[in-house]
HTML snippet that shows the backbone in 3Dmol.js (N, CA, C, O; Angstrom):
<script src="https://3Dmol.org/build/3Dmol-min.js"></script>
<div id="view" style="width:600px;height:400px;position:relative"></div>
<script>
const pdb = `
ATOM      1  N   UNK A   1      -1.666  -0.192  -0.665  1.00  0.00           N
ATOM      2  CA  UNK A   1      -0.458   0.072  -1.419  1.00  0.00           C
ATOM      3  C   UNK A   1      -0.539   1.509  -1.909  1.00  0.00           C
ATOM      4  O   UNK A   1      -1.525   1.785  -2.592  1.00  0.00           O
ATOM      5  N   UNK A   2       0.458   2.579  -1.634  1.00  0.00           N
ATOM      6  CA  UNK A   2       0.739   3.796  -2.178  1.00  0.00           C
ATOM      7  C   UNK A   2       1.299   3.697  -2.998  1.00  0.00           C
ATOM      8  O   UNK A   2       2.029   2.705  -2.981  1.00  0.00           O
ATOM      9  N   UNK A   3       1.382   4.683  -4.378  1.00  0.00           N
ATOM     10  CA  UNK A   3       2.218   4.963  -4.972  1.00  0.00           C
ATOM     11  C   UNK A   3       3.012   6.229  -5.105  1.00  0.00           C
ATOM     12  O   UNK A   3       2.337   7.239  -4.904  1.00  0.00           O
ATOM     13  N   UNK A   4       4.220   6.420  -5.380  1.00  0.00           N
ATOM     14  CA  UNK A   4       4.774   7.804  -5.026  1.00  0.00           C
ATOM     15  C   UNK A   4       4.746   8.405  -5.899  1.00  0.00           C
ATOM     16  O   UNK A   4       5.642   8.220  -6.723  1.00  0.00           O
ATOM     17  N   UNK A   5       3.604   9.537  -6.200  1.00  0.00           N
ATOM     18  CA  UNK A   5       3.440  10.435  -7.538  1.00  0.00           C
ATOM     19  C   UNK A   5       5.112  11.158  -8.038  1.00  0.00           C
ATOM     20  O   UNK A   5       5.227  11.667  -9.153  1.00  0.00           O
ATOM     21  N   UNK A   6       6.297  11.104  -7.063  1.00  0.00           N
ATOM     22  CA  UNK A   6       7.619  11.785  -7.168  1.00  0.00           C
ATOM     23  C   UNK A   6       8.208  10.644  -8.189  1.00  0.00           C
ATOM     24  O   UNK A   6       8.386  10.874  -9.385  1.00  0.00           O
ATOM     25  N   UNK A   7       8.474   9.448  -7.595  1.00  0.00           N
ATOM     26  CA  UNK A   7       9.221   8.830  -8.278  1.00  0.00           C
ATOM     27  C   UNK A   7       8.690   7.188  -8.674  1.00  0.00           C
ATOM     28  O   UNK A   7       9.394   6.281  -9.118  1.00  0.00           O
ATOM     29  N   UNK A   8       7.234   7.154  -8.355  1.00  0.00           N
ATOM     30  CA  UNK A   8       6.826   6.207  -9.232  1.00  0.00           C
ATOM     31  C   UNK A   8       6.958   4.748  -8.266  1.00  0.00           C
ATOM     32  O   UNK A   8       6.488   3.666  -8.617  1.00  0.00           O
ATOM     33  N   UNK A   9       7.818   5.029  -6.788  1.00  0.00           N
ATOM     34  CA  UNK A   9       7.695   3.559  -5.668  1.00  0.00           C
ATOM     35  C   UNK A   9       6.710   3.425  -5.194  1.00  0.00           C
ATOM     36  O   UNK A   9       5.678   4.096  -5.183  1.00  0.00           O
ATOM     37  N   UNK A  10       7.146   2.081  -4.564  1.00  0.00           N
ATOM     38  CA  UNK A  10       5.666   1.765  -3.787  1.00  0.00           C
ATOM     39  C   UNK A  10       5.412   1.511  -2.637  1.00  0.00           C
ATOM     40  O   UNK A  10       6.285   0.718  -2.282  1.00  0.00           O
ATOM     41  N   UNK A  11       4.672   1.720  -1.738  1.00  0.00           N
ATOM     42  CA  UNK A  11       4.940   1.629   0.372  1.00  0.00           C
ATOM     43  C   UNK A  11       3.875   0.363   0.476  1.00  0.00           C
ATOM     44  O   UNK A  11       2.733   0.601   0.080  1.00  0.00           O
ATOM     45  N   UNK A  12       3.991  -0.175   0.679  1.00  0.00           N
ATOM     46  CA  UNK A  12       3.413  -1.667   1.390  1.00  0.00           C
ATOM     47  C   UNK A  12       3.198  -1.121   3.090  1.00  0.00           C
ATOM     48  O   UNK A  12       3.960  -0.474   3.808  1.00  0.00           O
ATOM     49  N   UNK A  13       1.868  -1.671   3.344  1.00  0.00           N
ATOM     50  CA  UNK A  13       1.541  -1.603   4.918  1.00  0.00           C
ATOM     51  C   UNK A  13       0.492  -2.180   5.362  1.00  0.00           C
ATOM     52  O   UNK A  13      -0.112  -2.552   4.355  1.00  0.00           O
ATOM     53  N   UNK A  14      -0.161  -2.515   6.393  1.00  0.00           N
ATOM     54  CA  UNK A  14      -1.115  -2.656   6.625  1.00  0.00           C
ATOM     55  C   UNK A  14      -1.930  -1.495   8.111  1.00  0.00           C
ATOM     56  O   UNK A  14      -1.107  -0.731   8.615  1.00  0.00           O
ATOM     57  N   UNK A  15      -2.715  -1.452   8.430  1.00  0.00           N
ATOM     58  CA  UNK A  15      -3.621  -0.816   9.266  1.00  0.00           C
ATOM     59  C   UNK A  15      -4.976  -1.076   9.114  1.00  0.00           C
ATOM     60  O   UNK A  15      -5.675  -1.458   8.175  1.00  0.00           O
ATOM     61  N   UNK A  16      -5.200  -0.732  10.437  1.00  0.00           N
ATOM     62  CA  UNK A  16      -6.657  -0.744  10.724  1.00  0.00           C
ATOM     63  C   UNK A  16      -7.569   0.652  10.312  1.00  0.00           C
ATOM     64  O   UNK A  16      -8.717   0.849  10.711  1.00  0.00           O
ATOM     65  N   UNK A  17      -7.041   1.279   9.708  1.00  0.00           N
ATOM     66  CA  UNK A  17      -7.849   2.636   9.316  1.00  0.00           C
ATOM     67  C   UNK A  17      -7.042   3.303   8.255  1.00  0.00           C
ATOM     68  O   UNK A  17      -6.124   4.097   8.458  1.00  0.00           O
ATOM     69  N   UNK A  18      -7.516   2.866   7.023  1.00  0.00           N
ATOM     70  CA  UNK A  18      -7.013   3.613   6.297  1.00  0.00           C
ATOM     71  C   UNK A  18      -7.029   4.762   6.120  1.00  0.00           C
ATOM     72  O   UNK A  18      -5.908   5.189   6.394  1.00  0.00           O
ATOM     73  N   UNK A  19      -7.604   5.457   5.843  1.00  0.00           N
ATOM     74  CA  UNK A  19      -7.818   6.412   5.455  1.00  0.00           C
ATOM     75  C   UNK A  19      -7.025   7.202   6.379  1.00  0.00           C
ATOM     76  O   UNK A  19      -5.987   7.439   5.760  1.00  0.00           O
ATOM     77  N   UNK A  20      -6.957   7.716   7.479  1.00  0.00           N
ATOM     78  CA  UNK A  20      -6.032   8.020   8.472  1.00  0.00           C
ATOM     79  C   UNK A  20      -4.208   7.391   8.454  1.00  0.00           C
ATOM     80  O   UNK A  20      -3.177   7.991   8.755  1.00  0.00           O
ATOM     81  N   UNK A  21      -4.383   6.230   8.056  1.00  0.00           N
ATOM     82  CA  UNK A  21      -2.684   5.953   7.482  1.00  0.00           C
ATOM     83  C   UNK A  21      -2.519   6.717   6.473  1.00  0.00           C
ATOM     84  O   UNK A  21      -1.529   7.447   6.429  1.00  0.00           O
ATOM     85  N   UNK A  22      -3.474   6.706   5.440  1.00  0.00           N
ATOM     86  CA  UNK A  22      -2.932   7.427   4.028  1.00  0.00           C
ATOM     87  C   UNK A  22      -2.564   9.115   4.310  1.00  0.00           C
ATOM     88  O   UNK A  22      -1.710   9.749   3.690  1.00  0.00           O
ATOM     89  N   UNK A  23      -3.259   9.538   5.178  1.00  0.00           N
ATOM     90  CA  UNK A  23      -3.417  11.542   5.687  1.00  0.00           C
ATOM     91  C   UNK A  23      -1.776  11.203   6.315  1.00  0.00           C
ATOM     92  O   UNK A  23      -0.748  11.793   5.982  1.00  0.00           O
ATOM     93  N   UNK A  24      -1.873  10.356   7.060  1.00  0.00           N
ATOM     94  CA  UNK A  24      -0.196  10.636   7.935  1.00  0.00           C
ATOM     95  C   UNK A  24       0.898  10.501   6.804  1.00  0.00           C
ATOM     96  O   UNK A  24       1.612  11.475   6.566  1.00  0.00           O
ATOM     97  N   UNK A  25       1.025   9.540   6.227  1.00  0.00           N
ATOM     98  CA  UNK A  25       2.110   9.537   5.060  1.00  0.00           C
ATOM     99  C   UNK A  25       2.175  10.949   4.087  1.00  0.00           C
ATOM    100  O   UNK A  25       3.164  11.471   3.572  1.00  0.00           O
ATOM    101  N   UNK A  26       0.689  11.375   4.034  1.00  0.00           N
ATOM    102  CA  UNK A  26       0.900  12.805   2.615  1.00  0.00           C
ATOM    103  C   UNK A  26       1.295  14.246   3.751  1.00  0.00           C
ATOM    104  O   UNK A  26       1.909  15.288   3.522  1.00  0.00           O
ATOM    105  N   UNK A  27       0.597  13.700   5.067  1.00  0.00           N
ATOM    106  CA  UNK A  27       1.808  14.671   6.137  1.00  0.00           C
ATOM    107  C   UNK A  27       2.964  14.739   6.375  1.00  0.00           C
ATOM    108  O   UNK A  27       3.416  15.811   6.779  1.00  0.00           O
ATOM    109  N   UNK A  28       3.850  13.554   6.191  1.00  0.00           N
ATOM    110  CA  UNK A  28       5.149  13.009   6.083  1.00  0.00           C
ATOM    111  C   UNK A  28       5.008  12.798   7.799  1.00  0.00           C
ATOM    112  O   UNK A  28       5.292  13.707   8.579  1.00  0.00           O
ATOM    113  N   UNK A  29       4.823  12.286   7.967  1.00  0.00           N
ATOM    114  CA  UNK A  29       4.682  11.237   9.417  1.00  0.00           C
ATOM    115  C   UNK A  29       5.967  10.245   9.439  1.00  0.00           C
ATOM    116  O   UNK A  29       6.941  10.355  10.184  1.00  0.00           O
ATOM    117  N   UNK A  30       5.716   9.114   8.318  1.00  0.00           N
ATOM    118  CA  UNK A  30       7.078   8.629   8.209  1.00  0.00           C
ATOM    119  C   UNK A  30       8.095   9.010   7.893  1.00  0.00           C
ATOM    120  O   UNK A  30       8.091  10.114   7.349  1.00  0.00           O
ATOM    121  N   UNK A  31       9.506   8.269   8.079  1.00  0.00           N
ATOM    122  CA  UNK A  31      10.380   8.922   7.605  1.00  0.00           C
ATOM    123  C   UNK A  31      10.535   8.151   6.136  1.00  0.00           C
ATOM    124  O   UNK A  31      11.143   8.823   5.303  1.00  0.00           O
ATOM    125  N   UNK A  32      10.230   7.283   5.843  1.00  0.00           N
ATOM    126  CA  UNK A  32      10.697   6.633   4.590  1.00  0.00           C
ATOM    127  C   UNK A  32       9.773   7.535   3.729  1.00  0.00           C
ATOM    128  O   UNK A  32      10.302   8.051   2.744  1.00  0.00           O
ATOM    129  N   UNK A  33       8.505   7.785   3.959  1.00  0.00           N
ATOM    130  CA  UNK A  33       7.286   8.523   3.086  1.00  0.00           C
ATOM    131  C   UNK A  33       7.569   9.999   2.421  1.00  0.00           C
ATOM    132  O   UNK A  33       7.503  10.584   1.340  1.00  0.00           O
ATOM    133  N   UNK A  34       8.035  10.269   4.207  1.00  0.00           N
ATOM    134  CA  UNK A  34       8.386  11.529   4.018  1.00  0.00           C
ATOM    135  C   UNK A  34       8.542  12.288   2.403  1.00  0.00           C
ATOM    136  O   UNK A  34       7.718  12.808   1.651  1.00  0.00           O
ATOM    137  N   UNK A  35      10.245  12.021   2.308  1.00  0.00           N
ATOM    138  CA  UNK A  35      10.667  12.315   0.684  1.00  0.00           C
ATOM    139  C   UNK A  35      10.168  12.288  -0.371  1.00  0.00           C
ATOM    140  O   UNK A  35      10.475  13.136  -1.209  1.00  0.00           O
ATOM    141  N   UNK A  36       9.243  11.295  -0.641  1.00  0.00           N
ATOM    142  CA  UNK A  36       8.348  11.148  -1.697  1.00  0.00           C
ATOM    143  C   UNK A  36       7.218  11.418  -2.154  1.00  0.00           C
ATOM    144  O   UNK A  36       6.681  11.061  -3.202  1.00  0.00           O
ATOM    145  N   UNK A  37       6.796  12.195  -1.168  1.00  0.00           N
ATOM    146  CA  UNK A  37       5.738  12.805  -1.497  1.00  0.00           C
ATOM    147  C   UNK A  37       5.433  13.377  -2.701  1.00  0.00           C
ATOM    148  O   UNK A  37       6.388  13.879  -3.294  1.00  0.00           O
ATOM    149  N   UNK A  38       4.232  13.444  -3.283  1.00  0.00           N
ATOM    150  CA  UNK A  38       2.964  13.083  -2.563  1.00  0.00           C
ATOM    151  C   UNK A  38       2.609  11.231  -3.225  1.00  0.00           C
ATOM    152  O   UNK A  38       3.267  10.565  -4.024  1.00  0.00           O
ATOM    153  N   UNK A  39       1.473  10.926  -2.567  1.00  0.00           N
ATOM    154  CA  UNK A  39       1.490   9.424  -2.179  1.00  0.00           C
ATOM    155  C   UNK A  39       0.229   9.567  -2.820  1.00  0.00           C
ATOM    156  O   UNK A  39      -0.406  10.619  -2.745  1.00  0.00           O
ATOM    157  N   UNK A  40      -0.260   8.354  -3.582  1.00  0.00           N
ATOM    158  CA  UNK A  40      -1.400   8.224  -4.401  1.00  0.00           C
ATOM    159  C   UNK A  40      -1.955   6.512  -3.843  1.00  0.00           C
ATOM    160  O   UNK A  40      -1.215   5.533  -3.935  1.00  0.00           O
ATOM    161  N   UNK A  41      -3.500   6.449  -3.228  1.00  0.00           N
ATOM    162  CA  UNK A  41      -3.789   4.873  -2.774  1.00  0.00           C
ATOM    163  C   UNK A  41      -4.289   4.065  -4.481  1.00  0.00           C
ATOM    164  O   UNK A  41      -5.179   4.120  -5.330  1.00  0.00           O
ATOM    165  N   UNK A  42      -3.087   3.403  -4.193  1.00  0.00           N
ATOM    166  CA  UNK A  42      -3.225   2.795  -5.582  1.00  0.00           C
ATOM    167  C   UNK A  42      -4.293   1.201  -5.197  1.00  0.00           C
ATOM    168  O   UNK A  42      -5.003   0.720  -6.080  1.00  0.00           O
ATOM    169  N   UNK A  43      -4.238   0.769  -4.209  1.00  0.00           N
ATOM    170  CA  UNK A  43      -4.434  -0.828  -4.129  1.00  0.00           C
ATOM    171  C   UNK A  43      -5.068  -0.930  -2.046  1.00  0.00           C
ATOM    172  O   UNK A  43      -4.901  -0.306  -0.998  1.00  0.00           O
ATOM    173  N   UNK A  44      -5.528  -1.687  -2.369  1.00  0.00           N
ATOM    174  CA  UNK A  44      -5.864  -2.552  -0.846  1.00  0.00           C
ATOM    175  C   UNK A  44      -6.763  -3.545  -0.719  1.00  0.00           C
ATOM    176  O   UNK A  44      -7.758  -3.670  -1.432  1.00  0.00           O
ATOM    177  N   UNK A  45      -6.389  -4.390   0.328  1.00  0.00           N
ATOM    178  CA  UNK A  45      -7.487  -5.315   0.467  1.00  0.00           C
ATOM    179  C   UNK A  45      -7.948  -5.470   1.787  1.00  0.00           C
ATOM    180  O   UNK A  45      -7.200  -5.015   2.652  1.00  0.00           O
ATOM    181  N   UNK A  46      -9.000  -6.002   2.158  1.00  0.00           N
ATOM    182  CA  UNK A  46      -9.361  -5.937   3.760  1.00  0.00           C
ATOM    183  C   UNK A  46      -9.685  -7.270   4.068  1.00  0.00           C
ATOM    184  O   UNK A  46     -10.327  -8.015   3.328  1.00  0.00           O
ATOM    185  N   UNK A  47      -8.936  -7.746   5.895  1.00  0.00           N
ATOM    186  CA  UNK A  47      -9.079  -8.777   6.139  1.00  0.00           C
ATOM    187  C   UNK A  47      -9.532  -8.446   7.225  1.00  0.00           C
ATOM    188  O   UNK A  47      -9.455  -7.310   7.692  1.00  0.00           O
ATOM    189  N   UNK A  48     -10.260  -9.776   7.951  1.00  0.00           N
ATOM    190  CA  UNK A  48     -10.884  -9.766   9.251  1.00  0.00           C
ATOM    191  C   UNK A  48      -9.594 -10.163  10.148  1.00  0.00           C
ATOM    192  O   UNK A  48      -9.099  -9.488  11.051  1.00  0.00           O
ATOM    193  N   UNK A  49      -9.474 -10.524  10.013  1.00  0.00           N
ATOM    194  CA  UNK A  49      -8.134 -11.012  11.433  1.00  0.00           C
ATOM    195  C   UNK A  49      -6.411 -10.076  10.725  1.00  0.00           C
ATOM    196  O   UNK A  49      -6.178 -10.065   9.517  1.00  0.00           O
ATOM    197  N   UNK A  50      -5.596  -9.509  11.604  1.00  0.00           N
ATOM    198  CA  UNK A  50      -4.802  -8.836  11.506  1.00  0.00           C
ATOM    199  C   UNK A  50      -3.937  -9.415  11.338  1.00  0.00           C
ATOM    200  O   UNK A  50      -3.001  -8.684  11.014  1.00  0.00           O
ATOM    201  N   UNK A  51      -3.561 -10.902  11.392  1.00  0.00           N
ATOM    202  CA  UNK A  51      -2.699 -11.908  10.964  1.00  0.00           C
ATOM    203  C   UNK A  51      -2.719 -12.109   9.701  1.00  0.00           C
ATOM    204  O   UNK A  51      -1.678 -11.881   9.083  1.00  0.00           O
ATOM    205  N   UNK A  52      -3.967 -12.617   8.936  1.00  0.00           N
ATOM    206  CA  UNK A  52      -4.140 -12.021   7.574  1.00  0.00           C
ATOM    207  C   UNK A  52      -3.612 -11.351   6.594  1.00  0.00           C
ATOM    208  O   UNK A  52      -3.045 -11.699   5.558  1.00  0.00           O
ATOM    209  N   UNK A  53      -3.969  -9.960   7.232  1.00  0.00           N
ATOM    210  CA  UNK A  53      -3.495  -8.760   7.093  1.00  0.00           C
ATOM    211  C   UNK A  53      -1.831  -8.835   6.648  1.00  0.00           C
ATOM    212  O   UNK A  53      -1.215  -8.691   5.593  1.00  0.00           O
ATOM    213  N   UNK A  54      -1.546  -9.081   7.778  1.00  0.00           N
ATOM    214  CA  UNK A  54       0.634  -9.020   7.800  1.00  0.00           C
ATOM    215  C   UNK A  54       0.896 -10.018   7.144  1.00  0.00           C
ATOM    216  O   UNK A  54       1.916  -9.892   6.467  1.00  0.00           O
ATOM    217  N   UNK A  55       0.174 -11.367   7.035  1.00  0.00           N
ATOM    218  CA  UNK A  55       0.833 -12.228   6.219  1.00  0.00           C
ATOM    219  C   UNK A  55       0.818 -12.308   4.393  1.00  0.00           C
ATOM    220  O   UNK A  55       1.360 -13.054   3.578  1.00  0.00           O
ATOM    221  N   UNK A  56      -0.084 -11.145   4.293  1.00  0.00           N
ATOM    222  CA  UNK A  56      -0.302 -10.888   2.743  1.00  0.00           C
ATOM    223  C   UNK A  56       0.483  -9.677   2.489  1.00  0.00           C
ATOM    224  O   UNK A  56       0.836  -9.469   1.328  1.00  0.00           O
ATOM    225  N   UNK A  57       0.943  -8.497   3.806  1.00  0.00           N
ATOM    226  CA  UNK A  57       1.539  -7.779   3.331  1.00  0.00           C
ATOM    227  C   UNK A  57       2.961  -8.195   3.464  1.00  0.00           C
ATOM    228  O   UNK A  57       3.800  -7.357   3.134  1.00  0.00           O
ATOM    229  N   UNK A  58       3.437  -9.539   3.964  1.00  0.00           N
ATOM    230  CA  UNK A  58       5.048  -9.511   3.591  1.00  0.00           C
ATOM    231  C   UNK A  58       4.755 -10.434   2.105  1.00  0.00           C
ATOM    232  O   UNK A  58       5.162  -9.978   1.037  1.00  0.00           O
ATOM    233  N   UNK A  59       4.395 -11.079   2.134  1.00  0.00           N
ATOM    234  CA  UNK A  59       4.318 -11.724   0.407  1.00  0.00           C
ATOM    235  C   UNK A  59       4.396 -10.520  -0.544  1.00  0.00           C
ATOM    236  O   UNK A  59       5.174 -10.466  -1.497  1.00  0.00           O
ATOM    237  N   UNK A  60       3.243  -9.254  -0.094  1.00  0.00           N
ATOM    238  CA  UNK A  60       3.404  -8.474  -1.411  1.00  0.00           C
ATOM    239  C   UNK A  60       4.838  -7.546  -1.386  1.00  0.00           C
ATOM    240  O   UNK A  60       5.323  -6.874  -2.297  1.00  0.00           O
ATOM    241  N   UNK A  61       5.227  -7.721  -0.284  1.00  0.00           N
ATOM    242  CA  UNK A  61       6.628  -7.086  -0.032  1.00  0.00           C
ATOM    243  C   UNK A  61       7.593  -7.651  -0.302  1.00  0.00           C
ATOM    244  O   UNK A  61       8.654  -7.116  -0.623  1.00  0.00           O
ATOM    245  N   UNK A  62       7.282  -9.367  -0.172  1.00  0.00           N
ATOM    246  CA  UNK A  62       8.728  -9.963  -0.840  1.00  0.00           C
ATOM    247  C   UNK A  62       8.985  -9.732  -2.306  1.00  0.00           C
ATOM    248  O   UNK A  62      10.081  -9.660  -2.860  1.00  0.00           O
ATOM    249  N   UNK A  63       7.420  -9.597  -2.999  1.00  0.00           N
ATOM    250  CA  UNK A  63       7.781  -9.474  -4.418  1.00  0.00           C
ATOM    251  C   UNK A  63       8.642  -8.746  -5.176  1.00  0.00           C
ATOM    252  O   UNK A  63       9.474  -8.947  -6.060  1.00  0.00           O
ATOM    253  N   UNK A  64       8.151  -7.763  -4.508  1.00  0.00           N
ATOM    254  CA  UNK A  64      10.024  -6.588  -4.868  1.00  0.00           C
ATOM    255  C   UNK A  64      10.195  -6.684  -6.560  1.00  0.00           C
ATOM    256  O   UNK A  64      11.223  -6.649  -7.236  1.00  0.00           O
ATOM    257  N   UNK A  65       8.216  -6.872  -7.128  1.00  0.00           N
ATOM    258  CA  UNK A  65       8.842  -6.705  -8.477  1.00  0.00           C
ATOM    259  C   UNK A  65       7.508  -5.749  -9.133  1.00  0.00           C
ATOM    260  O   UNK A  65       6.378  -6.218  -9.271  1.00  0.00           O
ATOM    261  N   UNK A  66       7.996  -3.927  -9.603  1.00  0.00           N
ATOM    262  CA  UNK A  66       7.017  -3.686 -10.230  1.00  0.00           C
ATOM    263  C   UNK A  66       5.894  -3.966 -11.320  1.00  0.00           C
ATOM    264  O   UNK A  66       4.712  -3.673 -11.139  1.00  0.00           O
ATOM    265  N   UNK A  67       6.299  -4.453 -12.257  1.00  0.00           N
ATOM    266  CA  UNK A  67       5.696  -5.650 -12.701  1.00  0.00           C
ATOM    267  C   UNK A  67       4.710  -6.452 -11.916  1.00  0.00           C
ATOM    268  O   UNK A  67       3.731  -6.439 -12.662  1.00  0.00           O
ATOM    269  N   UNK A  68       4.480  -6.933 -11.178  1.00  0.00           N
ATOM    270  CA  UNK A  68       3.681  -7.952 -10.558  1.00  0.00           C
ATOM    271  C   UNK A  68       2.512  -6.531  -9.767  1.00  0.00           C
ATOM    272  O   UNK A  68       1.283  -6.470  -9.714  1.00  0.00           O
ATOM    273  N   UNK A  69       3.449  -5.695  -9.328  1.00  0.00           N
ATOM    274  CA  UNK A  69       2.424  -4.803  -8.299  1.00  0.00           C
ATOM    275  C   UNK A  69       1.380  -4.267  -9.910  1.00  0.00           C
ATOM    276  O   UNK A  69       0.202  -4.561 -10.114  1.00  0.00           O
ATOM    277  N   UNK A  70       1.992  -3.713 -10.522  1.00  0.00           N
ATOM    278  CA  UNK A  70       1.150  -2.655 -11.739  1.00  0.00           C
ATOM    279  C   UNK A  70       0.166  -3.848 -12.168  1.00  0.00           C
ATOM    280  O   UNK A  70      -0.987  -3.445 -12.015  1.00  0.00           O
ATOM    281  N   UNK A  71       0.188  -5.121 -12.631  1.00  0.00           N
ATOM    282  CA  UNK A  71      -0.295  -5.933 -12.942  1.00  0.00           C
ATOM    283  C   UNK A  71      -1.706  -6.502 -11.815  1.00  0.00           C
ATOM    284  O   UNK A  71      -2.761  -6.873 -12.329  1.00  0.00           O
ATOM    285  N   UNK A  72      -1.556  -6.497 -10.561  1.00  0.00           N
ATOM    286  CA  UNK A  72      -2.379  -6.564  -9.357  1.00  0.00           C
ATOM    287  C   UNK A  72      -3.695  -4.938  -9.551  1.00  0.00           C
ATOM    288  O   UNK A  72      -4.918  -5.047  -9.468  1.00  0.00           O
ATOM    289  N   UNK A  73      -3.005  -3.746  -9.782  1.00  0.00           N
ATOM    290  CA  UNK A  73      -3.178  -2.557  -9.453  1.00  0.00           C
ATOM    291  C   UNK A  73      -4.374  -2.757 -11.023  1.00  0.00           C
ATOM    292  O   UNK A  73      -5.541  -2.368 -10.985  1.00  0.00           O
ATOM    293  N   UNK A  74      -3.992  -3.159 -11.772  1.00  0.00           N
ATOM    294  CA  UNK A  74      -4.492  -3.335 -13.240  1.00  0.00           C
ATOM    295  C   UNK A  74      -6.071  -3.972 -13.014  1.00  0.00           C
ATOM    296  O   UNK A  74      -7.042  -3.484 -13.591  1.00  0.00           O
ATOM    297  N   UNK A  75      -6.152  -4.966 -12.220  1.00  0.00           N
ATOM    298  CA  UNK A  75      -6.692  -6.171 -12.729  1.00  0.00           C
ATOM    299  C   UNK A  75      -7.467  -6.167 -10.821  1.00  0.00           C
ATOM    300  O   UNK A  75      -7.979  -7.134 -10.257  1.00  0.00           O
ATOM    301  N   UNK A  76      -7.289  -4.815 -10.284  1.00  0.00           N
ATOM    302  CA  UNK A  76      -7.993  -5.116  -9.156  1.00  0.00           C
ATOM    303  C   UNK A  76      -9.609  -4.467  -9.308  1.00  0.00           C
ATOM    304  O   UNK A  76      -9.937  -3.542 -10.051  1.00  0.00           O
ATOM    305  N   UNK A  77     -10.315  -5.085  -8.564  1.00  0.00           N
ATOM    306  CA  UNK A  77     -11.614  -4.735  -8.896  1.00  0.00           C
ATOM    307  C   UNK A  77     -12.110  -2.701  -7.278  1.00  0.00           C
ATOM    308  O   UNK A  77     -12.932  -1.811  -7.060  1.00  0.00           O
ATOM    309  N   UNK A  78     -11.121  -3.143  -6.914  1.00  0.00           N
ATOM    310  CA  UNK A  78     -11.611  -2.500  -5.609  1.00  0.00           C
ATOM    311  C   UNK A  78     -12.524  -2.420  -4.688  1.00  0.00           C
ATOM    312  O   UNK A  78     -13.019  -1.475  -4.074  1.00  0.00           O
ATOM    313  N   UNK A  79     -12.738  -3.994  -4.677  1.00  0.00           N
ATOM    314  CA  UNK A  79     -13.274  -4.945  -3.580  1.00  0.00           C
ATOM    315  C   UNK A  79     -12.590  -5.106  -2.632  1.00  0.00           C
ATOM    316  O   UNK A  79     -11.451  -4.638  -2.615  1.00  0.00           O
ATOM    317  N   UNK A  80     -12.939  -5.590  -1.914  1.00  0.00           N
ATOM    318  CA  UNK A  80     -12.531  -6.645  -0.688  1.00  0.00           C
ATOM    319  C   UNK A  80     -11.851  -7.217  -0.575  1.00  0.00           C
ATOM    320  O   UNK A  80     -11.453  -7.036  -1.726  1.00  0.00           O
ATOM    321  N   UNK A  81     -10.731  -8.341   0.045  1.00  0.00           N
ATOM    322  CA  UNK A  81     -10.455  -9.646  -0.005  1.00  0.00           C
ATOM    323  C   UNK A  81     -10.284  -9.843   1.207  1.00  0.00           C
ATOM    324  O   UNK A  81      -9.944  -9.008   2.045  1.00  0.00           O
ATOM    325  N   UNK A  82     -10.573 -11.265   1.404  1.00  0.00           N
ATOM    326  CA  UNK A  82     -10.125 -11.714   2.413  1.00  0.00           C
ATOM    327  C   UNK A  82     -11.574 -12.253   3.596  1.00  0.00           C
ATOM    328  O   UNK A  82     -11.323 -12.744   4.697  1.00  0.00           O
TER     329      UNK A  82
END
`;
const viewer = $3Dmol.createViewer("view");
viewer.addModel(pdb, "pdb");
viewer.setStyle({}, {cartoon: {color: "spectrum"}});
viewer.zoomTo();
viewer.render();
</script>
């Protein structure tokens, strides 16, 4: 999970290499990213299977409520999951 140091949103994604997703977004690679720059890694978790992966990132995408993300971001240890 990014956060947008501009206006405070948040980009939901998953990949197999972070660190390399996060460089393309503060390049503006995407177009949604682009604008908002610059992008801060607020959150992540790591799963073994890539199904995993997508099925935790549409849940955290349905949430669609800051509140719940700042509260996750709060209370994460910056471990693992999964």
């Amino acid at each position: 999970m990014l956060r947008s140091e501009k206006d405070r949103s948040f980009y939901i994604g998953y990949t197999s290499n972070l660190e390399n997703r996060v460089k393309k977004h503060q390049l503006g690679y995407s177009r949604y990213t682009r604008t908002k720059r610059p992008w801060k890694l607020v959150y992540f978790e790591t799963f073994d299977l890539k199904s995993e992966a997508i099925k935790r990132e549409r849940f955290l995408k349905d949430q669609k409520n800051t509140t719940f993300y700042e509260s996750l971001i709060k209370n994460w240890s910056g471990s693992s999951v999964g």
